[in-house]
Each structure stands twice: as C-alpha cells, then as structure tokens.
VOMI-182296 format. One record per residue (C-alpha): residue in one letter; z, y, x. Coordinates in Angstrom, 3 decimals. Layout:
! VOMI-182296
   aa         c3         c2         c1
    A          Z          Y          X
...
***
This chain:
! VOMI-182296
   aa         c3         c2         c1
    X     13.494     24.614    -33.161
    X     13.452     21.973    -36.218
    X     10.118     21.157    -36.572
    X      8.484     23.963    -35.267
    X      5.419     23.617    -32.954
    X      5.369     27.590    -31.752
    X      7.386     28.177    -28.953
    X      8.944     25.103    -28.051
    X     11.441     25.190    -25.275
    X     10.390     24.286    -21.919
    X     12.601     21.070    -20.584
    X     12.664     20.886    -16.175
    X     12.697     16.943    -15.397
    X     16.755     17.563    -14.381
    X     16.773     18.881    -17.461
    X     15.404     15.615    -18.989
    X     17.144     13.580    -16.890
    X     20.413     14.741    -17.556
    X     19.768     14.252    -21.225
    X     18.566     10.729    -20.145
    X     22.029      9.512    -18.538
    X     23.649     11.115    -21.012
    X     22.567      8.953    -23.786
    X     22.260      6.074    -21.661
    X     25.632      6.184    -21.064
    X     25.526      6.774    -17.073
    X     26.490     10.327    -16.851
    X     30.124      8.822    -17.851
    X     31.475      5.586    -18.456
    X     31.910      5.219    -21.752
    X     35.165      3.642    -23.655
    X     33.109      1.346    -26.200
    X     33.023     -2.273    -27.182
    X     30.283     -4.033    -25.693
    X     28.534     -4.597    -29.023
    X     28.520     -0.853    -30.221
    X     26.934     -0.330    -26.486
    X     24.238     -2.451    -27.235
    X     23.298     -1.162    -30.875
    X     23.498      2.292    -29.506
    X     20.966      1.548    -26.799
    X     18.938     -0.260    -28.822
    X     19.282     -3.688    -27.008
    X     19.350     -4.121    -23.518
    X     16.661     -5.677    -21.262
    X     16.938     -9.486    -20.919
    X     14.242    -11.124    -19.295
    X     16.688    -12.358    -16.358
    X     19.288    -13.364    -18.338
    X     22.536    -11.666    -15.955
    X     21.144     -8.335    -16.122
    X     22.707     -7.320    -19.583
    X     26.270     -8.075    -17.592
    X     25.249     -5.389    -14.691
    X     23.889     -3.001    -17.093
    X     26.930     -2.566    -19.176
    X     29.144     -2.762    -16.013
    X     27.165      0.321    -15.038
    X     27.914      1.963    -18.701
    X     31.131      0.889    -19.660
    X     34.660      1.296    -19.000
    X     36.613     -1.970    -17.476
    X     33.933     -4.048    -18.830
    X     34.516     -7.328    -18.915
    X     31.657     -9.767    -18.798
    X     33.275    -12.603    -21.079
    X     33.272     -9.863    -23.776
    X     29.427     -9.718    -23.657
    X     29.398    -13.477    -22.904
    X     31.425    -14.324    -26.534
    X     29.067    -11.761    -28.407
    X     26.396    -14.317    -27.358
    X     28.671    -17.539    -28.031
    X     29.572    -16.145    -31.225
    X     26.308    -15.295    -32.263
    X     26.746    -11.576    -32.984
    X     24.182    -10.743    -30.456
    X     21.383    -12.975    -29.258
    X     18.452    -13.019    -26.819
    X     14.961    -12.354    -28.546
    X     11.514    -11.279    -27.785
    X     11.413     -7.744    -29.912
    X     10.306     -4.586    -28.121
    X      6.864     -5.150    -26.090
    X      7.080     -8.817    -26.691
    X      9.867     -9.013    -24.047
    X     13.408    -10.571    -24.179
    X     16.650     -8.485    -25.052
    X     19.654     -9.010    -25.884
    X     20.234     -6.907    -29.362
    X     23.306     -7.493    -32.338
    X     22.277     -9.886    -34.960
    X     21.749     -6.925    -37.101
    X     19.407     -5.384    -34.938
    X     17.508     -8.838    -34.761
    X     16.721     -9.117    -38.122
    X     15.109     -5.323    -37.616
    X     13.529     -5.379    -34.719
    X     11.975     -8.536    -34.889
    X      9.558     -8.077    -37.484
    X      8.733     -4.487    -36.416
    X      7.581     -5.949    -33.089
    X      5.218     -8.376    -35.353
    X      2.186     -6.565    -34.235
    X      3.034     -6.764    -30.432
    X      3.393    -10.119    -30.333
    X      0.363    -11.222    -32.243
    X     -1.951     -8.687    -30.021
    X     -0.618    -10.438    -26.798
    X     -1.421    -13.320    -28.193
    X     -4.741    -12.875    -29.350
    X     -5.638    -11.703    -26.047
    X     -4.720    -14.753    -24.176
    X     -3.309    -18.220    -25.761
    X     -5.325    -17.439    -29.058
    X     -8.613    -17.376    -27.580
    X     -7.768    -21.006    -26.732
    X     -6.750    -21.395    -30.861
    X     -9.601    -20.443    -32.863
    X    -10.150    -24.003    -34.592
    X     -6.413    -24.309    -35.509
    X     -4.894    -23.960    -38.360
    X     -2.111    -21.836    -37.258
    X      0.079    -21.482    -40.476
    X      0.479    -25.300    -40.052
    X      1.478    -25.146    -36.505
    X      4.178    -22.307    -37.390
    X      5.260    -24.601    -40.008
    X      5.910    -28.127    -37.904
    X      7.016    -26.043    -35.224
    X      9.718    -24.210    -37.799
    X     10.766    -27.809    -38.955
    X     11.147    -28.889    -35.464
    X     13.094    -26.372    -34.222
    X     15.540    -26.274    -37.574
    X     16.778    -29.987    -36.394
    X     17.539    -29.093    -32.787
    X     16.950    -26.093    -29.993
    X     13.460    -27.051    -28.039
    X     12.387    -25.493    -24.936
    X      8.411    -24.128    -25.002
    X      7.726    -26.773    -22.934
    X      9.234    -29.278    -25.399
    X      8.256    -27.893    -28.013
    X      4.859    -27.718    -27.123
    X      5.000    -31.049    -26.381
    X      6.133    -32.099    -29.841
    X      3.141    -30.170    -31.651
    X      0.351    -31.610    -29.140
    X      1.413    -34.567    -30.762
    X     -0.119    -33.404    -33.683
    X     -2.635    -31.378    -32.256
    X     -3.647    -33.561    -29.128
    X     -6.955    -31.187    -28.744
    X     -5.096    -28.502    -27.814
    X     -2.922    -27.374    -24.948
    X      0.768    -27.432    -25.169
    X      1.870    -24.200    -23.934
    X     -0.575    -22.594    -26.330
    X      0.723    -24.169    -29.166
    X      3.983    -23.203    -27.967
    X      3.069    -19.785    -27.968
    X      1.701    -20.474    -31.159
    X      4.889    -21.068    -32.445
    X      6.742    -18.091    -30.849
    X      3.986    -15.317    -31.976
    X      4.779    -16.522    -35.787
    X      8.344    -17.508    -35.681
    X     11.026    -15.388    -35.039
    X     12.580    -17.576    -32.506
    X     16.096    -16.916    -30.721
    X     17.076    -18.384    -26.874
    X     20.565    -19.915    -27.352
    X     23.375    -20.286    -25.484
    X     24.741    -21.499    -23.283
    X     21.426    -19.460    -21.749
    X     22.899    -16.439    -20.364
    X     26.385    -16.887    -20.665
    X     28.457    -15.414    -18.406
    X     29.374    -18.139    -15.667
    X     27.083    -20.549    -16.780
    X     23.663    -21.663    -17.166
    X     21.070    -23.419    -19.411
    X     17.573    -23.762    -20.045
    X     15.823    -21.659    -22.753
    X     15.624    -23.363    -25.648
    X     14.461    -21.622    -28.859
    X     15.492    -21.830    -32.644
    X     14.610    -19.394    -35.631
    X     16.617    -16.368    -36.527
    X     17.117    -18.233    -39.998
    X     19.051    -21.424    -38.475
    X     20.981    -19.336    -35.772
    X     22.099    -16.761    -38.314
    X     22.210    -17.848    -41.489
    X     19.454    -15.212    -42.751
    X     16.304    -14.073    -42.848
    X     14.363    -11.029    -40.883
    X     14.513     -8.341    -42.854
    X     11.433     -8.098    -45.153
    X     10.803     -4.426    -45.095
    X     12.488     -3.045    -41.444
    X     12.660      0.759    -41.425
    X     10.790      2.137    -38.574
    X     11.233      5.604    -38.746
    X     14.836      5.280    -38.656
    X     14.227      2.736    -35.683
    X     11.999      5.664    -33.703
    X     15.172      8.049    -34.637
    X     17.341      5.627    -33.068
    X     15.119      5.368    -29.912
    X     15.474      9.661    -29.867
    X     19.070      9.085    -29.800
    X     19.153      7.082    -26.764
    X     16.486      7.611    -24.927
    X     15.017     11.161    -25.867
    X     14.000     13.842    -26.038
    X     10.651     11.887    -25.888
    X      6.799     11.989    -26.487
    X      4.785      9.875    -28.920
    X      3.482      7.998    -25.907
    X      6.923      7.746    -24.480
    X      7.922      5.853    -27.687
    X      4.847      3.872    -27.724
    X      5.364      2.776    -24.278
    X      9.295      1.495    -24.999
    X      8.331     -0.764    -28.189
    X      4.568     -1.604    -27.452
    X      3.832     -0.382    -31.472
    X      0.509      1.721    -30.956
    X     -1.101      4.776    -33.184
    X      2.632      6.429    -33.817
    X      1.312      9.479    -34.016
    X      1.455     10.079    -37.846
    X      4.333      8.081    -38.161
    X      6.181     10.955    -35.771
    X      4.425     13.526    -37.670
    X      5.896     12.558    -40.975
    X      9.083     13.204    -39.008
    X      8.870     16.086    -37.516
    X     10.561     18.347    -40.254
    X     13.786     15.995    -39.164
    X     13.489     16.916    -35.203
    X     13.457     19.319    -32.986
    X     10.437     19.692    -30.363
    X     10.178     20.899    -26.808
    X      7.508     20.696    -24.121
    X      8.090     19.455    -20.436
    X      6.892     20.904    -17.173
    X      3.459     19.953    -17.524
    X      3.572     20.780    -21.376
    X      3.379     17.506    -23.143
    X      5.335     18.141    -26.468
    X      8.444     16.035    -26.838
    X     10.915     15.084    -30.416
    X     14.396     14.702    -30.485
    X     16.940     14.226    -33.229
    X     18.751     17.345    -34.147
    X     21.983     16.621    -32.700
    X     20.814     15.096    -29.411
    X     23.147     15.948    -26.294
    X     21.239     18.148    -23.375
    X     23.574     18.493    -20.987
    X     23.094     21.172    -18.315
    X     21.269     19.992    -15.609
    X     23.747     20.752    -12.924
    X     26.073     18.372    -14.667
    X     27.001     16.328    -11.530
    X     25.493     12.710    -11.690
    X     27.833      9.781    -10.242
    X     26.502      6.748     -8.002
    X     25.141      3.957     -9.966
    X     23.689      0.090     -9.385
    X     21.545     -0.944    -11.985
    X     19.895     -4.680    -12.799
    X     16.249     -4.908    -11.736
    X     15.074     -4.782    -15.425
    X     17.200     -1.674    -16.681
    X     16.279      0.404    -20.172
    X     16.946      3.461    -17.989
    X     13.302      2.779    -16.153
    X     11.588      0.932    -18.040
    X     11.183      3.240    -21.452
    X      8.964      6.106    -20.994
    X      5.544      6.292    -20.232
    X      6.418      9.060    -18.063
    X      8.882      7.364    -15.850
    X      9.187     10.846    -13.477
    X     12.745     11.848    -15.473
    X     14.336      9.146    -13.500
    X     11.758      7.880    -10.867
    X      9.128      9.811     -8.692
    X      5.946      8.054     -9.106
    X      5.834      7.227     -5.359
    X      9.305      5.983     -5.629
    X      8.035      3.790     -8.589
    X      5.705      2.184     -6.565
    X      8.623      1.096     -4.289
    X     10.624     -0.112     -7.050
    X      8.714     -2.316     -8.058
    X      6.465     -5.591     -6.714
    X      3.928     -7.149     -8.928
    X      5.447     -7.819    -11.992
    X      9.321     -7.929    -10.820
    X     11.464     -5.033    -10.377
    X     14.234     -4.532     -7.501
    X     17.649     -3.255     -8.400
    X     17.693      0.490     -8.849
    X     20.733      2.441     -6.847
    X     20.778      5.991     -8.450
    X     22.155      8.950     -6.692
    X     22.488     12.459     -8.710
    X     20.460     11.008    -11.184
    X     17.279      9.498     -9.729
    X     16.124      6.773     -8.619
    X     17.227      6.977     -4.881
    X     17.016      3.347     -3.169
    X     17.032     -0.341     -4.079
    X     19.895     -3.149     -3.849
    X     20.370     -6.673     -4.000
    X     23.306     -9.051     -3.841
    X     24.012    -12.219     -1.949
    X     26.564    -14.777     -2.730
    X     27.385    -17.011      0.652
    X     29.372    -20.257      0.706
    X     32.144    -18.891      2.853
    X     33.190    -16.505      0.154
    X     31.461    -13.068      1.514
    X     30.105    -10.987     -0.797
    X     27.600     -8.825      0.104
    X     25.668     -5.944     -1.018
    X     22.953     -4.387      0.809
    X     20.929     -1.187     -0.624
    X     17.996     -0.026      1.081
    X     17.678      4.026      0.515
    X     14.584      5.397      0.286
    X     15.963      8.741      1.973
    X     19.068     10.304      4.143
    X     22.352      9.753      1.377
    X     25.065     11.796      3.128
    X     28.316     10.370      3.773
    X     30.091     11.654      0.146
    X     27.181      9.299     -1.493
    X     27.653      6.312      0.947
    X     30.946      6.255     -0.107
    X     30.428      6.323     -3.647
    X     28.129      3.724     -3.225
    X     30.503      1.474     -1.733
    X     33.198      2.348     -4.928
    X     30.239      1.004     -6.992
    X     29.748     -1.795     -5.033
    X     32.693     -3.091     -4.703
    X     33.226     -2.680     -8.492
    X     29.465     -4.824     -9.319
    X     31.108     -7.475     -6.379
    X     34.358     -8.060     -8.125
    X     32.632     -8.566    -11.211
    X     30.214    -11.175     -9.974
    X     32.243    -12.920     -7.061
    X     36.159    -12.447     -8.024
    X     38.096    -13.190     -4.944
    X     35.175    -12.747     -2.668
    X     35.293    -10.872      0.703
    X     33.302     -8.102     -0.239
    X     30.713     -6.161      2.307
    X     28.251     -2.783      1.583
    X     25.237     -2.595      4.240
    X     22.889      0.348      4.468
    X     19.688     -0.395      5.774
    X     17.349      2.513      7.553
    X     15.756      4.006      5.416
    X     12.676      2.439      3.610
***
C-alpha cells in the first residue's frame, strides 16, 4: 500500500473513526506524562484557556491538572497562536516549530482585516518598538497597542496591536491559564520567555507526518484545514513514497504514516466529555469521522462550540458544567438521541470524574435533558 495510488483500500467512517480515537488517545486512557501527551497531539486547543485541563482528563490516566498547570509555570509548554492563527498550548520545543510554519496564516488573516487599515505604516518599525516593549515587561494587546499609538497616533490601537502579533512570535504568560487561577493575557516573545529563538528553517514535512500520526489517516484538505497552510498538495506528493494511501466512502484519497494504528471498527468506544474547543473536532475538513454534519450544526453556535459528550465514538450530545455557591456540582448533557441506560451510566462515571477534577469536595449531580 506504500505509496501506491492503484487499489487503495476502502476506509468505512467507523473505520476512520476508530483510527481517530485511537491516536487521539480516547479509545483508552493512556499512562503518559502530560507533556509527551501534548507533543504527541501536536498541541492542544487553547483559545479558552481551561480546556487543555478537560482534554487531557479525557486522554489520560489519573491526570492531574497541577501537572499541566507547572508545564505552563515552568515554561516547558506555553500558550501561542500557531496552527490557523489560533491559541494552543504546545511544548517549548514545538513552539519554536510551529510558530514560524504558521507565518503565512497569520500574515493572510491579517492582510485581510487589520492591514487594510496599515498600508502607510512602516510595519518593520512597529514589530520592532513593539519587540522592545514587550522584552521589558508582559503587555496585554490592549496595552500594548496603546503604547505604539503613542508613536503612531494616526493609527488605531488594536491594529497596531495586531501588527505586532502577525510579526512577532508572541507567547500569553502565566499566570493565564493556570490551573486554579486567573490572569489577563499578556504577551511577550518566544525569545524573552525561552531563552531562544524560532527555529530558522522548521521542517514541515516531518510536521505533516506528525499530524498523520495523530490525527490520520487524512486528506490533503484534511491537513490543510487543521494548520490553515494552503497549496499542500505537492508538499504531500513529495511524500507519498513514505505513506500509505487509502480512499474513504465517497473516494477521496487519504495518507497515513506506515505504522499508523487502524483498529477494527468494532473496537468498543467508552463514554467521553470533551472541552468545547477539542482537536478531536476541530481537525479535518471532513468532520463526518466523528460528527454527522447535522449534528455539527448542533454543536456548534456562531463562532463558539458546546462541549462534545461522545458515545461509541461520535459525537452524540452536548454538556456543560455549573459551579453553585452551595457546593453542588452539576453536570447536565443534552443528547441529541435515545442513550440507553448502559451509556447513561457511563456518562455519569465520566462525569463524576470531570466534577472531581474541577470542584473537589463538591456535591456532585448528572442531569439528562430530553432529547435535543
């Protein structure tokens, strides 16, 4: 199958999903440290800031949220805009990877929306006072903007501090995100955080066989989709002696690395709550391994997600948690069909497990609500 276009094995989406959890570490819990979880995945999904915690509490075994929270306080991991220009917490190794791979994302955003607003400005300057600035102290974008309108009063804050986080490789800091505890998001570079540059020539092929690893077997458009990189078509073709192909239902061709897992899809899939911004849904362009696309539609409002409850593998209702002041813990999940008793009740083991974790000591309560 290396390599070869003729004949490529069919893959059913169980088949695919199966593969999916597998790699994603949901098939299992896995007995790993929190930091090898996140370099195998390839970073985790950050934009709200708690949902690294609840997606390695879905993946690992007796995780414990300090560990993730003194990867961030000791800065081997951080929180960064890399894949699709969005935030995600990745090892300091993978930083100084990713980051510069992503280059092109970032700057296309940008063109399309604060650099309109940019044209007369010398941007190389504004990089520059914005790098000096943020070398003395973390600034929020609001600050920072601030700071460089002073020098640029002609132009609007916020897109100079956009500016400044197109060019810079800039890094949220603690104690944003830390387990516990709370703090605005204020911004230095890689450089000043960790002591060394982005690395000057980032591999991306062995970044795409990385992706495979986790993620696949996958298309081109699936792995344009998960890093926001366009025109990877060549770049997977001077690959493909190095993988092995297949085809889905519908007979889109998809890589893999050699030695990718496929389990077999009757492999029996356990009950799991996932963050609202998960990797599991949010990298493929064809999002129907894990979610059907009138179940997407549900799963998401506008541009926020609800939590994702997966039963035998799927996408099969949505969650949320609520905190009260006389120590009751709740969580609620909303199914979006009939889950028979056996599933309610490994729902509830997986609740109260995600409850303990974020209110120790709390009366803890599963609802069902009808069905949605």
């Amino acid at each position: 199958m290396t390599g070869n276009r003729a004949a490529a094995p069919v893959l059913t989406r169980r088949a695919l999903n199966r593969a999916l959890l597998e790699r994603q570490l949901l098939l299992r819990r896995a007995a790993l440290p929190a930091l090898d979880a996140v370099e195998h995945l390839v970073g985790l999904q950050a934009q709200a800031p708690m949902d690294p915690y609840y997606a390695l509490a879905a993946r690992l075994e007796g995780f414990d949220p300090e560990e993730l929270s003194g990867l961030l306080a000791s800065r081997a991991a951080v929180r960064i805009a890399v894949m699709r220009s969005t935030i995600h917490l990745v090892s300091a190794r993978d930083c100084r990877v990713l980051r510069p791979l992503s280059q092109p994302v970032h700057e296309r955003a940008f063109r399309g929306n604060h650099g309109k607003r940019l044209t007369e400005v010398d941007l190389g300057r504004v990089a520059g006072r914005a790098r000096e600035l943020v070398a003395e102290r973390p600034y929020t974008f609001h600050a920072l903007g601030q700071a460089l309108a002073e020098e640029w009063p002609g132009s609007a804050p916020q897109d100079l501090a956009m500016a400044a986080r197109t060019l810079l490789p800039l890094v949220q800091v603690p104690p944003r995100a830390l387990w516990g505890r709370s703090g605005p998001a204020a911004h230095t570079t890689v450089e000043a955080w960790l002591g060394a540059e982005v690395d000057p020539a980032p591999d991306l092929d062995a970044v795409l066989l990385r992706y495979l690893g986790a993620f696949g077997p996958a298309s081109v458009k699936d792995m344009q989709t998960w890093c926001g990189l366009t025109r990877l078509r060549e770049r997977v073709e001077g690959l493909r002696p190095r993988l092995r192909t297949f085809r889905d239902e519908q007979g889109v061709e998809l890589f893999d690395v050699v030695d990718g897992p496929l389990p077999d899809p009757g492999t029996p899939a356990p009950a799991r709550l996932l963050p609202e911004f998960d990797n599991l849904t949010l990298s493929h362009a064809d999002r129907s391994r894990v979610v059907s696309p009138e179940d997407l539609r549900r799963l998401w409002r506008v541009n926020r997600a609800n939590r994702a409850l997966l039963l035998d593998g799927f996408v099969a209702g949505i969650w949320r948690m609520e905190t009260a002041r006389d120590a009751v813990a709740t969580v609620t999940v909303e199914p979006f069909r009939r889950i028979s008793g056996a599933e309610r009740e490994a729902v509830r083991e997986e609740a109260a497990g995600v409850l303990a974790m974020a209110a120790p000591g709390a009366e803890c309560e599963v609802r069902f609500g009808a069905v949605t």
